[in-house]
Each structure stands twice: as structure tokens, then as C-alpha cells.
Wavefront OBJ file of the C-alpha trace (Angstrom):
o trace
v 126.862 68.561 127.585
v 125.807 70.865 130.528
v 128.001 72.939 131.918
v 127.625 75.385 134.949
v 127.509 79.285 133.889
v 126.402 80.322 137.260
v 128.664 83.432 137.104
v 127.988 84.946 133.550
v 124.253 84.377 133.375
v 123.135 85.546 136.740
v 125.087 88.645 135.534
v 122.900 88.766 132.888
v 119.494 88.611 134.911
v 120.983 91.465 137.112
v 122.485 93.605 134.104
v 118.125 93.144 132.699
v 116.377 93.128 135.848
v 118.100 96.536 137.140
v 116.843 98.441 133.824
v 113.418 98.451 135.983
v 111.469 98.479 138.799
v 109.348 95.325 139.880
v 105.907 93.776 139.568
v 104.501 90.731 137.019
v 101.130 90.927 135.468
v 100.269 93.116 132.495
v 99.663 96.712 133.355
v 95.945 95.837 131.496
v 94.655 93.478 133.653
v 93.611 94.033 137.832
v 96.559 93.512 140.103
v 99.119 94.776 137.426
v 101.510 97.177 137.085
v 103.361 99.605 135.055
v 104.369 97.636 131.519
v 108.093 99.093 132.431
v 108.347 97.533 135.816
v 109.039 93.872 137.236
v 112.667 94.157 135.562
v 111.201 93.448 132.670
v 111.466 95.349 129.403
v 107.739 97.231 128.131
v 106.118 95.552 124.906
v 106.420 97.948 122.579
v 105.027 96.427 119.300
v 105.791 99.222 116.186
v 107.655 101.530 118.358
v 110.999 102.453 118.898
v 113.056 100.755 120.872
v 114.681 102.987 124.213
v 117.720 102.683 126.187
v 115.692 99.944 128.171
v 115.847 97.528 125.413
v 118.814 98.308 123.633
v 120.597 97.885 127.185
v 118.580 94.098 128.027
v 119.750 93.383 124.294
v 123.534 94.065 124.930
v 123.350 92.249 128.136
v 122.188 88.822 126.241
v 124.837 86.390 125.391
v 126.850 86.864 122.041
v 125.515 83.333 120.528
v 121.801 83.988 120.955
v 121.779 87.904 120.194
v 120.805 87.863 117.001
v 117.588 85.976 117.632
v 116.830 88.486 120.229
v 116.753 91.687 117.789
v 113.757 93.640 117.795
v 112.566 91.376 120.383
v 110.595 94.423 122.400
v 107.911 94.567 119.146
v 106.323 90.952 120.142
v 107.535 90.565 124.256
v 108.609 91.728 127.217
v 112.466 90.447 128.688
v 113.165 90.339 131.860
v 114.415 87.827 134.621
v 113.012 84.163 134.858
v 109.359 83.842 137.275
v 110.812 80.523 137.725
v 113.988 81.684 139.609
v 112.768 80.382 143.245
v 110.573 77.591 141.750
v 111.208 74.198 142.866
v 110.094 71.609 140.357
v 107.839 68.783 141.347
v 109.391 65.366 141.109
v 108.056 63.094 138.302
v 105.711 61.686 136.901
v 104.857 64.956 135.784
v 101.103 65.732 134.447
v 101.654 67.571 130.995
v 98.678 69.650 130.191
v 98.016 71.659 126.859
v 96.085 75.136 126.216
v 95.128 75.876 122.613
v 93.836 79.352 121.841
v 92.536 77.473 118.391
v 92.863 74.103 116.754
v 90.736 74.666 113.984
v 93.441 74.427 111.346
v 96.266 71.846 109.871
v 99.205 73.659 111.492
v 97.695 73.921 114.986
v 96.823 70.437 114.692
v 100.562 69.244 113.633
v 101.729 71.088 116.728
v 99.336 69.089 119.036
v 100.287 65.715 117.523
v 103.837 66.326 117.909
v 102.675 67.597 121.665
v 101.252 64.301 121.938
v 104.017 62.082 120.545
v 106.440 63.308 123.378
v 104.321 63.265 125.969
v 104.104 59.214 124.336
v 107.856 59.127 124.745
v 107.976 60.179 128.173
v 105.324 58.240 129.018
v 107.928 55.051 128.156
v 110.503 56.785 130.968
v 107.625 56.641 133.556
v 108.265 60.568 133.476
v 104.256 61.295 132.630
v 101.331 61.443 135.357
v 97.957 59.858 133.078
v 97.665 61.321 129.958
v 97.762 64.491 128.231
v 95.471 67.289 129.005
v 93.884 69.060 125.941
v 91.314 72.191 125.724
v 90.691 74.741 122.949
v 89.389 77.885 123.379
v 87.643 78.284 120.002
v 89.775 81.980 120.110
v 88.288 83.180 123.282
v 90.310 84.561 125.664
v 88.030 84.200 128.679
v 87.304 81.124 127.821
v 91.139 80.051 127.508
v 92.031 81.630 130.776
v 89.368 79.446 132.558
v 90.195 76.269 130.882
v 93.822 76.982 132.518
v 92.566 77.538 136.011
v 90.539 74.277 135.312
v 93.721 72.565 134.356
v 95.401 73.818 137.956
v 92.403 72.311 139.509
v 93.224 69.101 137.892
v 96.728 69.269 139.162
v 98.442 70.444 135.592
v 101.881 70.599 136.834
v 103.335 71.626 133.141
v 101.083 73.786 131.511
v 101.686 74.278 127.172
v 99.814 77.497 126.251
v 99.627 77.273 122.337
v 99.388 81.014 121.058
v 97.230 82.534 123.863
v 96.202 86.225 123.418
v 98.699 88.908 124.408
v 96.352 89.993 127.237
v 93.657 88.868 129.233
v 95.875 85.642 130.050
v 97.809 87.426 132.877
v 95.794 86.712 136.110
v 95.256 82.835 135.193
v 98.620 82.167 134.175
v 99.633 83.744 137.663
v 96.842 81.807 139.647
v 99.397 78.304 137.915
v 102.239 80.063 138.392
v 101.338 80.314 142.713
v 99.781 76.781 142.405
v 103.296 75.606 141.688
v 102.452 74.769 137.932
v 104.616 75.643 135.201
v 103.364 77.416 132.168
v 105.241 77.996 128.942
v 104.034 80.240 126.047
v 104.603 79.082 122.396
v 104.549 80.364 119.715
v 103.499 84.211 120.231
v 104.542 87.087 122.256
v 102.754 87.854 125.312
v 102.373 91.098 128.309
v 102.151 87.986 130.918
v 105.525 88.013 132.937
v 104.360 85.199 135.153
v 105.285 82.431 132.641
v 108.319 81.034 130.432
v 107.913 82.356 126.828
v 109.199 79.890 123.688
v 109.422 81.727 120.378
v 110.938 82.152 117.410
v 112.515 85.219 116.179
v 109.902 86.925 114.958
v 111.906 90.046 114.225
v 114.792 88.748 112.566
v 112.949 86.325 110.219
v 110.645 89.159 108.866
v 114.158 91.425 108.118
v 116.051 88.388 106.751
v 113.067 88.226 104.058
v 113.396 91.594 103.511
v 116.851 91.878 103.079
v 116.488 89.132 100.069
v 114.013 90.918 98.472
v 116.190 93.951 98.453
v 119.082 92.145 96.907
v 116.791 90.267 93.850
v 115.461 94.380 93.177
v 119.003 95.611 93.415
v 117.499 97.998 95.882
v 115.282 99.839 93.124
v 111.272 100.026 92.396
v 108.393 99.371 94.687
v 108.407 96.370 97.012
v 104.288 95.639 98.557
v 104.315 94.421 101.992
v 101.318 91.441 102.409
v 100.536 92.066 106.250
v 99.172 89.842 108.708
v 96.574 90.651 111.612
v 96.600 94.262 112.770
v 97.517 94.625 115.927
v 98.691 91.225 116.656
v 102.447 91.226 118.246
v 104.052 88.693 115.529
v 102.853 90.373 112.472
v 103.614 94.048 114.324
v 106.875 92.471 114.677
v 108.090 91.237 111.375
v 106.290 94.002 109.541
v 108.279 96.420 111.774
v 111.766 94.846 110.802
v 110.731 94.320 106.969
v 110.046 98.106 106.634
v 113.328 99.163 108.385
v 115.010 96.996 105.822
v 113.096 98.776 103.184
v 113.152 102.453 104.181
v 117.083 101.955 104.817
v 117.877 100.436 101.110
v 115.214 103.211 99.802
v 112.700 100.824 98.167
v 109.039 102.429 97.776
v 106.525 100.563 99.981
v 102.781 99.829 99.090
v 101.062 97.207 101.780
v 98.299 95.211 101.390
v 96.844 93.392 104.621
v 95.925 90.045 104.168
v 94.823 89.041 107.720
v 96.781 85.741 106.884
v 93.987 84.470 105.148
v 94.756 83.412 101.407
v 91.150 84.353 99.777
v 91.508 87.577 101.686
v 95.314 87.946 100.751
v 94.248 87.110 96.728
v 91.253 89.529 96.660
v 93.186 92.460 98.020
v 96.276 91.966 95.922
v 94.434 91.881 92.687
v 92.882 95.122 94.111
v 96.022 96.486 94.328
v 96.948 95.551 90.923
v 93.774 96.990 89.300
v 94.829 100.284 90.759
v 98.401 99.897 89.912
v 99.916 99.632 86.740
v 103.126 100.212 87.439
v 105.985 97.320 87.661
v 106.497 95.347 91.747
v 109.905 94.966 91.782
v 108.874 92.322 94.898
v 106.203 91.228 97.247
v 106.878 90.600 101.174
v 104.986 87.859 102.872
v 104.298 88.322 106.405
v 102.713 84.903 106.636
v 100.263 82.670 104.558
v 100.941 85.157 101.706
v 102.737 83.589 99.154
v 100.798 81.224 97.114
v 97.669 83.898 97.182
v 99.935 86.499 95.933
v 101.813 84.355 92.862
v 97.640 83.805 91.923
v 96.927 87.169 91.551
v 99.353 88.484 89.303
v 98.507 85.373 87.170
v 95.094 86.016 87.307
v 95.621 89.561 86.693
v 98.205 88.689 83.923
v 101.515 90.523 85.564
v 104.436 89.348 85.472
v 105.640 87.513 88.644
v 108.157 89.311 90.801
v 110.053 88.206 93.520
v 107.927 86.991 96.133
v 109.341 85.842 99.892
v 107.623 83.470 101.543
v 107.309 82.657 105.630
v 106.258 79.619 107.079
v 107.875 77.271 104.724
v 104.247 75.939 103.462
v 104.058 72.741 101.871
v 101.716 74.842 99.139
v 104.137 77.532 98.780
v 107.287 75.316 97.972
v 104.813 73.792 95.435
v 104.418 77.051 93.756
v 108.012 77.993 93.616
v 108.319 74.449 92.046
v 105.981 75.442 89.347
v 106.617 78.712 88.183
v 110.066 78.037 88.540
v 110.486 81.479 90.375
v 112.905 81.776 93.294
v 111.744 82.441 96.920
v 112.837 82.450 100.676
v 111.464 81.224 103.220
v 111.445 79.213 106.970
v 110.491 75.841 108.607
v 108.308 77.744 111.170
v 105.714 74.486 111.545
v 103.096 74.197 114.359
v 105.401 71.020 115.435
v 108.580 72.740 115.462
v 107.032 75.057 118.115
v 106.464 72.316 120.430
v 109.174 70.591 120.074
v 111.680 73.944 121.644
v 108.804 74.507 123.838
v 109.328 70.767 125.258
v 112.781 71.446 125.571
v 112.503 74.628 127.591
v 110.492 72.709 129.946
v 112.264 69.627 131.053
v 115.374 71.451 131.247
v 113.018 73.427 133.925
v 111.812 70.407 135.567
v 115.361 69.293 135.612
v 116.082 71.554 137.806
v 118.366 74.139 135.911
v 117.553 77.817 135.754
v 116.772 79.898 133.264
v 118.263 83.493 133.151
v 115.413 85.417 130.685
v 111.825 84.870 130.937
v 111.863 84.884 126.978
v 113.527 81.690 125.034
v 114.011 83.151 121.292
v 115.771 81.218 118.420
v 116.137 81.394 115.049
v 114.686 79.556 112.350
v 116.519 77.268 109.539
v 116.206 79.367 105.921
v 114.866 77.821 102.520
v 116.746 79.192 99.701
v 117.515 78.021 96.522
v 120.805 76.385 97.049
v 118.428 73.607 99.764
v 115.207 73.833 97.764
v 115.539 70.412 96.445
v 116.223 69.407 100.074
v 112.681 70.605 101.155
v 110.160 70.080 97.968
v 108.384 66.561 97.873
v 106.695 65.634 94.536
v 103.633 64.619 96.733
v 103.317 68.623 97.651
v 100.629 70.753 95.604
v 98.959 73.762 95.768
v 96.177 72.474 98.062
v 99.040 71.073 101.122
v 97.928 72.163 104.498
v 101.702 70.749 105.710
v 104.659 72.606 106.586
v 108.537 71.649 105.151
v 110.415 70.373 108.017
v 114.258 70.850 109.297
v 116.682 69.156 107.912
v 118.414 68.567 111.252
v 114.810 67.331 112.613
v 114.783 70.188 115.005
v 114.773 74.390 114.823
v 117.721 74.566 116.837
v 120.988 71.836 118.498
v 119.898 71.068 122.293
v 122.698 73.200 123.105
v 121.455 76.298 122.161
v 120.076 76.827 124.875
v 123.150 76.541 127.036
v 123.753 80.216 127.210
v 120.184 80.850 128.369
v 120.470 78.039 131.537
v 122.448 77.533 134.590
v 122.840 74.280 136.006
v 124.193 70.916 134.934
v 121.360 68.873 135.551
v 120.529 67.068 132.686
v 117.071 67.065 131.433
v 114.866 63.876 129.812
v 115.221 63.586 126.293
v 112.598 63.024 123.178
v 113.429 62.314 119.230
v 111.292 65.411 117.632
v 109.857 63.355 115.184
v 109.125 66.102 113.018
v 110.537 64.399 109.698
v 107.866 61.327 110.262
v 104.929 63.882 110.032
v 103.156 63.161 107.140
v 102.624 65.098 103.473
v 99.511 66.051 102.744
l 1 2 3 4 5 6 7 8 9 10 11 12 13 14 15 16 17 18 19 20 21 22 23 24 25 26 27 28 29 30 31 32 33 34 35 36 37 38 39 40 41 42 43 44 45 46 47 48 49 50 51 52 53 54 55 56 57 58 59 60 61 62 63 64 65 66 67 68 69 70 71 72 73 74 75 76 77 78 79 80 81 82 83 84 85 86 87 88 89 90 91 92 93 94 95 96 97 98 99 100 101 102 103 104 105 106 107 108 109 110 111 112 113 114 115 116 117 118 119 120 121 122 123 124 125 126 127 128 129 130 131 132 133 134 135 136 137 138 139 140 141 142 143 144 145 146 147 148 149 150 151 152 153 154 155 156 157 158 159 160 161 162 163 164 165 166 167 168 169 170 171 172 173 174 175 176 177 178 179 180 181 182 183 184 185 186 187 188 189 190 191 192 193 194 195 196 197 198 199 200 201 202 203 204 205 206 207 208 209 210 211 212 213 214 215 216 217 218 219 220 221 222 223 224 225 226 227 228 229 230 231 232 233 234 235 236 237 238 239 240 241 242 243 244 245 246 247 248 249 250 251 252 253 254 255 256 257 258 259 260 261 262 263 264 265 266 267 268 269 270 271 272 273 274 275 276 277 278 279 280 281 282 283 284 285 286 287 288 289 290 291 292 293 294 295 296 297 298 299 300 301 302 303 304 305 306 307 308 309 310 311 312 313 314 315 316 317 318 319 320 321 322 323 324 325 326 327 328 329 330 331 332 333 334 335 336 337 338 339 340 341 342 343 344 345 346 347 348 349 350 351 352 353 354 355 356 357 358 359 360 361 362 363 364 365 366 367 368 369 370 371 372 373 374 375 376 377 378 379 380 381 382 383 384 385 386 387 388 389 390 391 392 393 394 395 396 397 398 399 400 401 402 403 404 405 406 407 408 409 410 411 412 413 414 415 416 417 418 419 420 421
């Protein structure tokens, strides 16, 4: 149900927007300005955060706060770009933006982009069918396929982990053309669109927080890192070694780049130079299985070892050496599906209050794991473990983030049909 909050949320648009001054692209790209103006909130990936952020976080409403912690290491919050924007009346053309679709989680996320477009398509909601480009990771390239797709008379524009900059001046070239662009997946400098996300922040500390309770706080934990300098990994790293340095665990890091063979080769580096006991390994993503290999091939013992994106491959390990583990449904699929959501409330007319939609993602933990493991997973899966409830996060969720009682079109997610492989 839908129910006006007119009153409360515009409150907290003003209570964000008055930490700063105004403008909309990123400060990096021609015709921006300061990161710290716009009423938005600076990016501020492995920093600190300042009064600025701490004050846009205790202005956000008490149900989605959590999600929202740590939020300035990955994106910028500020008002809605949308505020004034008038949504075209359907059928809607749905276009989509991949920065890459070269591998099985990107590609999950684009059939479950093209299943509700499918849906829609049955409501007479959908204008031909959908639009698809991939940049090959390019960001010039990306930011001219999305001026192409305003050309073409995109009027919803899915932007499927674009680059943090360099995006900026394209996405506000849509935004002017009327078109509506939403982010997935990834933080971004670009205040000229509607960001979907999870909590990046909160997921990485949530791992961390397990691993300190399976070392009773003692020993050396090694932290498996992602990309360098890329705002998710920044992001959970950041919260994972807060956890740490609070509960006074010793830290050693490997950085994997999220890429197993890389992730395997420098952990059993690690352990050639390091004789010593791992009370527990962190994975900031893809880490996991790659990590559980190389202390068998190195012949350690196995120690606590999170994992992230709730890999088919990784709940596959767990099931064979019987170890325990943590982990998230954070598929390519579920992204969409939230993203979706965001965006027909938008065409339905209600408003959003943030620029930035963040919410959390359902845990895998030993008391579900026999909810989530198939026997047809192995160590060579390329899938991702679903939700249980078929979606991240209940339609209302996003109640506190809207105003308006205009009530959107609907989809089934889907997400439990995708297949095991």
C-alpha cells in the first residue's frame, strides 16, 4: 500500500540538500562543480566521514538507516534530479547500458532485465523492444552508446555498473532530453541520475563482524581485496577494517582484483611467506572458493573464510569441506530487479526524496544453508544463490524513500526460475 509522506520526506530532502551548496555533474568532468556542492554529499571512498555525511545520515528515515552506513565511501546523497521531472506516459521505451557483459553474472542481470521488460510488454506498458549495448569496459564508449540511446528516444535508461566518472556529461545530456537514467549496481560522482544499490558498506562489516566472533577476536584475520580504487571494494574494505581494528584483530591483505586465479596465486604467496596460524580470511568478492584452494594446496588448515556474493561455487565449497561461512544473495538479477522497481514507481509518478536507493541484502548463514545449496551446484557454477523471498527487499521498502500514492506497474522477479549451472 502507498501512502502519502509528503511532510516527513520533503523534510528530509531539505534537512540533506541544505548541508551544501548546488550544482550536478562530477567536479572531474567539464561543466562540473565542487564534489561538495549540488546538496549533495562528496564521495569520499576510504576517508573519513565529516559532519556533512554524518548529518545526511541522521536525516534518513529510521527503517532504511542501516543500509545507508558508510554510504559516502561508494556515492554521493543528496536530493532527487528527478524532483521537477514529469514522466512520459506509456508505452515506455526501456533501454539498457552495460559497462561489460562478458561474464555469467552480468548476463543473469540482463536476462532478468529482459524478462520484465517481457512482462510489461503483456500490460501494453513497453514502446518496441528492449534496447541493449555493451561497452566492452570503455567508458567513452559507454557514454556514447547512451547519447545514442537518447537519440533513439530511450525514455528509461538502465546503466549496468558504469564507471564512477566519465559518465557525468551523457547521463546529463538524458537527463535534459527528458529520459530517465538509473544506476545499478555501483556507486557513481554523476548526480544527474537515480542510483540503485546495495549496501555496500554494511555487507562488507556484517562479514567482518562474523569473522570476529568465529576468532573470538584473537590472531590475524587477511583481507582478500577487490579492484583498487574502485568505489564498492573501497567501500566494503573500508567497513571490514573498522570492524577489525576496533575488535583488535591483526590484518594482512592480499588483493585479488576479484579474479579467482589471481586471488589463488597471491594467497598461496602469502602463505609461503607466512607460517604463522589465519585465524580467518575476508572476502571482498569472488574470493572464497580461490582462497579455501590455496590453503589446501598449500596444506594449511582451513580457517574461517566469509564469503560475498552468495556464488553458486562457493556454497559448493562450504558443502564440501564442511566448513562454515557467510555470505549474500548479491546476483546480477537481483540488481535489476530493485532497479526496475525504483523506476516505475518514477514513471508512476511518485517522488523520490534521495538521489541514492540503498538496501540491504538477505544473509546466508548456517542456520539457512540447506535453504540455498542445490546438489546440482559444484565448484565450476558461474550462478548465484537466490532469495528466498524471490526478491532483495518487500516492495514496501521503499515507502520511506517515496512520496506519492500513485501506484506503480508490477512484475514477478523471477529470480527463483533462473537456472543452475
Amino acid at each position: 500500500m502507498y501512502r502519502p509522506r509528503a511532510l516527513a520526506l520533503v523534510a528530509i530532502g531539505l534537512a540533506i540538500s541544505v548541508l551544501t551548496a548546488c550544482g550536478g555533474l562530477s567536479a572531474e568532468e567539464p561543466g562540473g562543480t565542487d564534489s561538495t556542492t549540488g546538496g549533495y554529499t562528496a564521495l569520499r571512498t576510504g576517508k573519513d566521514a565529516t559532519t556533512t555525511e554524518t548529518d545526511a545520515l541522521a536525516a534518513l528515515p529510521a527503517s532504511v538507516k542501516d543500509s545507508y552506513d558508510g554510504f559516502w565511501h561508494s556515492t554521493r546523497l543528496g536530493p532527487s534530479p528527478y524532483a521537477n521531472w514529469t514522466p512520459p506516459k506509456a508505452p515506455w521505451k526501456f533501454c539498457y547500458s552495460s559497462a561489460y557483459q562478458g561474464n555469467s553474472w552480468r548476463a543473469e542481470g540482463l536476462t532478468v532485465a529482459r524478462n520484465i521488460v517481457a512482462q510489461l510488454q503483456t500490460q501494453n506498458l513497453v514502446d518496441g523492444d528492449l534496447v541493449v549495448a555493451d561497452a566492452n569496459n570503455n567508458a567513452s564508449v559507454q557514454a556514447t552508446q547512451v547519447t545514442t540511446m537518447v537519440q533513439q528516444g530511450c525514455q528509461v535508461i538502465f546503466a549496468m555498473q558504469p564507471p564512477s566518472v566519465g559518465m557525468c556529461n551523457a547521463f546529463d545530456n538524458a537527463n535534459k532530453a527528458g529520459a530517465l537514467v538509473v544506476v545499478m549496481q555501483t556507486g557513481t560522482e554523476c548526480t544527474n541520475v537515480i542510483q540503485s544499490d546495495f549496501a555496500q558498506y554494511a555487507t562488507g562489516a556484517k562479514a567482518a563482524e562474523w569473522l570476529v566472533r568465529k576468532s573470538g577476536g584473537k590472531g590475524t584475520v587477511v583481507m582478500c581485496d577487490g579492484i583498487p580504487g574502485v568505489a564498492a571494494a573501497e567501500a566494503r574494505q573500508a567497513a571490514a577494517a573498522a570492524v577489525f581494528q576496533k575488535a583488535g584483530l591483526k590484518v594482512d591483505r592480499v588483493t585479488g582484483e576479484w579474479t579467482p586465479s589471481t586471488i589463488k596465486s597471491q594467497m598461496l604467496s602469502y602463505l609461503s611467506t607466512h607460517a604463522g596460524e589465519v585465524a580467518g580470511v575476508w572476502d571482498g568478492g569472488v574470493c572464497a572458493v580461490a582462497v579455501t584452494e590455496a590453503f589446501q594446496q598449500a596444506g594449511r588448515t582451513l580457517p574461517y573464510v566469509s564469503g560475498f556474493e552468495g556464488g553458486c561455487a562457493w556454497l559448493a565449497s562450504w558443502k564440501r569441506t564442511g566448513k562454515e561461512s557467510i555470505g549474500f544473495t548479491q546476483g546480477g538479477g537481483q540488481g535489476v530487479v530493485e532497479a526496475f522497481k525504483v523506476a516505475l514507481r518514477l514513471l508512476a509518478g511518485q517522488k523520490s526524496t534521495v538521489n541514492t536507493l540503498l538496501y540491504p541484502l538477505p544473509e546466508i548463514n548456517a542456520s539457512n544453508f540447506t535453504q540455498y545449496y542445490k546438489p546440482q551446484m559444484t565448484l565450476n557454477s558461474g550462478c548465484n544463490a537466490q532469495p528466498l523471498d524471490g526478491e532483495s527487499v518487500p516492495d514496501s521498502y521503499y515507502d520511506a524513500l517515496f512520496t506519492g500514492d500513485a501506484k506503480p506497474a508490477t512484475f514477478t522477479a523471477g529470480l527463483g526460475a533462473l537456472p543452475i549451472k
